[in-house]
C-alpha positions in Angstrom: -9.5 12.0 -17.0 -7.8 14.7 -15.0 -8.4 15.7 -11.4 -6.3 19.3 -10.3 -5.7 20.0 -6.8 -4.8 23.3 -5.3 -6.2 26.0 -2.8 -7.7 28.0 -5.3 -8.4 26.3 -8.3 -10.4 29.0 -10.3 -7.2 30.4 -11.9 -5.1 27.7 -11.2 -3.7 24.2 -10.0 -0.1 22.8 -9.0 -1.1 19.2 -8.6 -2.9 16.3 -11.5 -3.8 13.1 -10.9 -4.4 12.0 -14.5 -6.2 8.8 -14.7 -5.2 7.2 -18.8 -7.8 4.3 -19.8 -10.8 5.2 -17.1 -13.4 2.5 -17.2 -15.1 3.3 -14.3 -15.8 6.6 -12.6 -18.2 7.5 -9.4 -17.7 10.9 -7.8 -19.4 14.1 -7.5 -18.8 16.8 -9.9 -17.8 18.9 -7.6 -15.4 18.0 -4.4 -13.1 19.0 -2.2 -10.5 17.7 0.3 -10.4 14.3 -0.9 -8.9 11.6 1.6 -8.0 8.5 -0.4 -7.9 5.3 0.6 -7.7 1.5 -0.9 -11.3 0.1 -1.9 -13.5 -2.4 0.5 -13.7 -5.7 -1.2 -17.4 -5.2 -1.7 -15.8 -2.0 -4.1 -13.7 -4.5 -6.0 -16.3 -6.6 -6.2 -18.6 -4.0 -7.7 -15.5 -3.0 -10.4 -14.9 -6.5 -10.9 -18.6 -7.0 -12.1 -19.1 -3.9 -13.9 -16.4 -3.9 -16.2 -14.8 -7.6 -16.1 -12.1 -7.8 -14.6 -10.1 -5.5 -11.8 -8.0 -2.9 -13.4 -4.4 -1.5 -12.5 -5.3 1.3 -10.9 -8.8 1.5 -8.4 -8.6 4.3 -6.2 -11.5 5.1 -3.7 -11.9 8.2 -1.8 -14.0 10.4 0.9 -14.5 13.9 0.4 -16.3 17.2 0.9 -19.4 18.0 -1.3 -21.2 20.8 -0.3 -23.5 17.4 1.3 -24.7 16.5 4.8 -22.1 14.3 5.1 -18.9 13.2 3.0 -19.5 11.5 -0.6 -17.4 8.4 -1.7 -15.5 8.3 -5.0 -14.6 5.3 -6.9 -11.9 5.3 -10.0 -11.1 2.8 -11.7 -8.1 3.3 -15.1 -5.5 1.5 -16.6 -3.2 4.1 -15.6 -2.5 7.1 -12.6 0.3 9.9 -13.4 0.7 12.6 -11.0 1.6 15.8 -12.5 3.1 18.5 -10.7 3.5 22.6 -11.9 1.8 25.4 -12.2 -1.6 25.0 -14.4 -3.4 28.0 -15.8 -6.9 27.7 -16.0 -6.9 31.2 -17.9 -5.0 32.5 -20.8 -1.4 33.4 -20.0 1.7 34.3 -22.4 5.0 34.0 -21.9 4.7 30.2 -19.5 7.8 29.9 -18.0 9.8 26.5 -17.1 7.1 23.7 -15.4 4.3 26.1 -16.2 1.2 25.2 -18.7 -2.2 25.7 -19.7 -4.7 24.1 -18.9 -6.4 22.1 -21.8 -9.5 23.7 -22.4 -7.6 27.2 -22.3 -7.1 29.3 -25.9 -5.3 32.5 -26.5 -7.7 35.6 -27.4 -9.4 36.2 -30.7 
């Protein structure tokens, strides 16, 4: 699982928290301006019970979503990478050093 972050993430991102082994995942499909912060124990309680045990990595976090108020997040993985460089969400030739594609992106017919 993937998360980008920049200011204008329709064309691209510089920032990826990549989450390998995700077991659990609660968060809006859409947010913004995520502040992150370590999970209550009632959180760790609730990952503990859902998948077994408590994994490596269980991040929690408030942001934006379009709502009334802020919407919680809670991830739980085996695993967190952060990935910096330039993502293109759109096709783009000639990628220079620390530049890629995003995943989903493929060249034109």
């Amino acid at each position: 699982m993937r998360l980008g972050a920049g200011s204008d993430i329709s064309y691209t991102h510089g920032l990826e928290l990549v989450f390998s082994d995700p077991v659990f995942v609660m968060c809006p499909s859409f947010f913004q301006d995520p502040v992150f912060r370590a999970p209550t124990p009632d959180e760790v309680r609730l990952i503990a019970r859902q998948v077994g045990e408590i994994p490596p990595v269980l991040i929690a976090f408030e942001a934006e979503a379009g709502g009334p108020g802020p919407a919680s997040g809670l991830i739980a993985a085996g695993q967190l990478d952060i990935v910096q460089g330039t993502v293109f969400r759109y096709w783009r030739g000639n990628l220079e050093a620390g530049e890629r594609l995003a995943p989903w992106v493929e060249p034109p017919p």
